[in-house]
C-alpha positions in Angstrom: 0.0 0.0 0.0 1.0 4.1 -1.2 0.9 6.2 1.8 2.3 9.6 1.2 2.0 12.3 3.9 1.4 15.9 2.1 0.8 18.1 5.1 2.1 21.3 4.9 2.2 21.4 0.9 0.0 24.1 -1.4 -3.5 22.5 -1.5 -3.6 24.1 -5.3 -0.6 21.6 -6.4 -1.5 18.6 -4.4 -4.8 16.8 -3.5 -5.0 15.5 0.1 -8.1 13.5 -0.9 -6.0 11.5 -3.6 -6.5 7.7 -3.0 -10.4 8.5 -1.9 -10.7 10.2 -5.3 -8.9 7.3 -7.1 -10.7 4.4 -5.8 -13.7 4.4 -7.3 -12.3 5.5 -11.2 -9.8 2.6 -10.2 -12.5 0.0 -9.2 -14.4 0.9 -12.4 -11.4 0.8 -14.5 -10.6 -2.9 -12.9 -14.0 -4.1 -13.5 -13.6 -3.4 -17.6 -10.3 -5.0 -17.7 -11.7 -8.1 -16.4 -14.3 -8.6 -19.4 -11.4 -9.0 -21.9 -9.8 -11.5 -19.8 -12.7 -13.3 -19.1 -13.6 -13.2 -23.2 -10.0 -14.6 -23.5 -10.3 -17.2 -20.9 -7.4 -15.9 -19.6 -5.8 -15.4 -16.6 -5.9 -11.8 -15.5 -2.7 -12.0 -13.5 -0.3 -13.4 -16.2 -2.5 -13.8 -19.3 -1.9 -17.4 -18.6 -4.9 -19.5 -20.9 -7.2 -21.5 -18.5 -7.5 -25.0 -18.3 -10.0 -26.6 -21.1 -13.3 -27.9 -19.9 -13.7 -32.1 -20.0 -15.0 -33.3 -23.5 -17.7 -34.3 -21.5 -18.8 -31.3 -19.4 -18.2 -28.9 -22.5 -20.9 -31.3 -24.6 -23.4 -30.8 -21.9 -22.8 -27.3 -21.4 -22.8 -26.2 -25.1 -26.5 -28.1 -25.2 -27.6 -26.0 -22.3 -25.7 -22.1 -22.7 -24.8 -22.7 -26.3 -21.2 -21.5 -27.2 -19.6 -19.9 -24.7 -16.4 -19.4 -23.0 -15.2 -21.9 -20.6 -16.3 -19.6 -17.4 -19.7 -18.5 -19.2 -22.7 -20.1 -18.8 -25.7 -18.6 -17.2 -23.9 -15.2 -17.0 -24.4 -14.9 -13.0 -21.2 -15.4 -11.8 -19.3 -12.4 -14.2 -22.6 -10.4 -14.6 -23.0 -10.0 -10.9 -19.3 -9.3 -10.0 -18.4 -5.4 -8.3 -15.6 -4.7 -7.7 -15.8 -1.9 -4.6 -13.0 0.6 -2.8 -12.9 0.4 0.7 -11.9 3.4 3.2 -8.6 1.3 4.1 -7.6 1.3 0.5 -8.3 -1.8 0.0 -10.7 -3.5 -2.5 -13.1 -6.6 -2.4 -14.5 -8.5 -5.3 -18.4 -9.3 -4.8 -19.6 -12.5 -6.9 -21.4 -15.5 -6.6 -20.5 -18.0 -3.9 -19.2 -20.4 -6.6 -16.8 -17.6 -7.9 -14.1 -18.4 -5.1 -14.4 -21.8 -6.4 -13.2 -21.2 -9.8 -10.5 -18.6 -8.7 -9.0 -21.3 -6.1 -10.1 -24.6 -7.8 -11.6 -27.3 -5.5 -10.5 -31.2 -5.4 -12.9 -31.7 -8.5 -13.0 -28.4 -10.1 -9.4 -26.8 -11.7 -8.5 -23.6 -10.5 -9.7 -21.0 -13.1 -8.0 -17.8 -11.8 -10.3 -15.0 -13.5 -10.1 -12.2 -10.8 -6.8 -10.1 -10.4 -5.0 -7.0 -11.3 -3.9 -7.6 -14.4 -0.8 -5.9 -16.0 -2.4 -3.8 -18.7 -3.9 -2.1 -15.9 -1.0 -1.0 -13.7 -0.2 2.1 -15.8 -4.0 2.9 -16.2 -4.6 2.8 -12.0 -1.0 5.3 -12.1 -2.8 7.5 -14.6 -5.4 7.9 -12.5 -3.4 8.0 -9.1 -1.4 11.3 -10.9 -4.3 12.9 -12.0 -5.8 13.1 -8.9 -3.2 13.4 -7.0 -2.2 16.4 -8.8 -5.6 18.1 -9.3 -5.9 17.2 -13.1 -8.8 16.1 -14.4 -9.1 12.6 -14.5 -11.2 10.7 -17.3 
């Protein structure tokens, strides 16, 4: 975590409020990135390709959802999924229960990492950090 102590600088130069003001245009901004992963069926930490669904399991869900990606069926678990700030400057990732399943794997189910910070976004979350810390006007 950033901490940076700006007491006793010009107000006009600097925004004390930086990291509230960033959280939510970073949360948003985290939230896109994950829908080009997820089209991907990729791993948004490395861009690492998730593991194929059993020739089995993939017949049955292809009769039920039609052609999806691996992760995709009903829509629930991505369509539901927030990503919010927290005060601390922290962030949590709401989903569906079975979400946590995917992203750890269980002793039947292969870990499917699909929440994370990916690398493309790193210089987008500093974009937004600058701007705001520095009074610009942030997109």
């Amino acid at each position: 975590m950033l901490r940076f102590d700006l007491k006793g600088l010009n107000g006009d130069l600097f925004n004390e409020n930086w990291w509230e003001d960033s959280q939510p245009k970073v949360a948003k901004m985290l939230q896109q990135e994950h829908k080009d992963y997820w089209t991907r069926e990729q791993d948004p930490w490395d861009g690492s390709k998730w593991k194929e669904l059993t020739p089995r399991y993939k017949q049955k869900k292809e009769l039920k959802y039609g052609t999806q990606p691996i992760l995709r069926a009903s829509g629930k678990m991505q369509d539901q999924m927030k990503i919010k700030a927290n005060s601390d400057g922290t962030f949590n990732v709401q989903t569906t229960k079975y979400g946590a399943y995917h992203q750890y794997g269980t002793n039947k189910l292969p870990q499917r990492t699909w929440v994370g910070i990916p690398e493309t976004a790193m210089p987008k979350i500093g974009d937004i950090v600058l701007k705001n810390l520095t009074n610009r006007k942030s997109k």
